[in-house]
Steps between C-alpha positions, in 0.01 A plus 500: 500500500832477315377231323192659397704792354704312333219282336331849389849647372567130248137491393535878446775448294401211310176626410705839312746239318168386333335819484442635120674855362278774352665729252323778348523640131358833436325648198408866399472573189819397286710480823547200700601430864655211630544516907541238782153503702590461830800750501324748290848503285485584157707245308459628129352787288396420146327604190233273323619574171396126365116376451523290826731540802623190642520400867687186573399339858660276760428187649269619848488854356143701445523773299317821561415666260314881468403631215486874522417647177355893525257413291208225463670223329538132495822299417515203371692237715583122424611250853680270433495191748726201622327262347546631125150673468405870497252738529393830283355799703361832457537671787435847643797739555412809575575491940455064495723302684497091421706240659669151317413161676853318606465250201548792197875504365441760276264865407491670220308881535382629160482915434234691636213552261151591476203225395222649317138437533305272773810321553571385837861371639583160660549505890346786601638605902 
């Protein structure tokens, strides 16, 4: 039985050496939220003042991030992955929540606006 325990306890613990980090970044209007996921810490207040905010990202790190603009708008937002290549999005942000794959290094999050006409955005959740 000890041994089973123990087995349990290393696999347990190899398993979380391995396991990815989620961080979260936060957007409302021109504000902008940075905060540890799992400990529900914030870790930085900001204002977008700049056409695109930038969010660097780990190695085994996802990135959550919720766009929470009062109002129906989209924001533009370019991933940028590992390998060199990126990808331009229009996505919702008014109460939308989106998550990173592990191999994106880098996100930029344009300003909230409003698209006009029969427009629709990329990614719809």
């Amino acid at each position: 039985m000890k041994k089973l325990t123990l087995s349990i306890g290393l696999v347990a613990a190899i398993l979380s050496a391995k396991a990815q980090d989620t961080s979260c970044t936060y957007f409302t209007g021109k504000e902008v939220y940075e905060f540890d996921y799992q400990m529900d810490t914030i870790l930085s207040v900001d204002e977008q003042t700049t056409r695109f905010y930038t969010i660097k990202i780990e190695d085994n790190q996802v990135l959550c991030l919720d766009l929470s603009d009062k109002k129906n708008r989209v924001r533009k937002v370019i991933v940028k992955y590992s390998d060199g290549t990126s990808n331009v999005q229009v996505l919702k942000s008014k109460n939308y929540v989106y998550y990173t794959g592990i191999n994106t290094v880098e996100v930029k999050v344009g300003k909230p606006y409003f698209i006009v006409g029969s427009q629709k955005p990329i990614n719809q959740q």
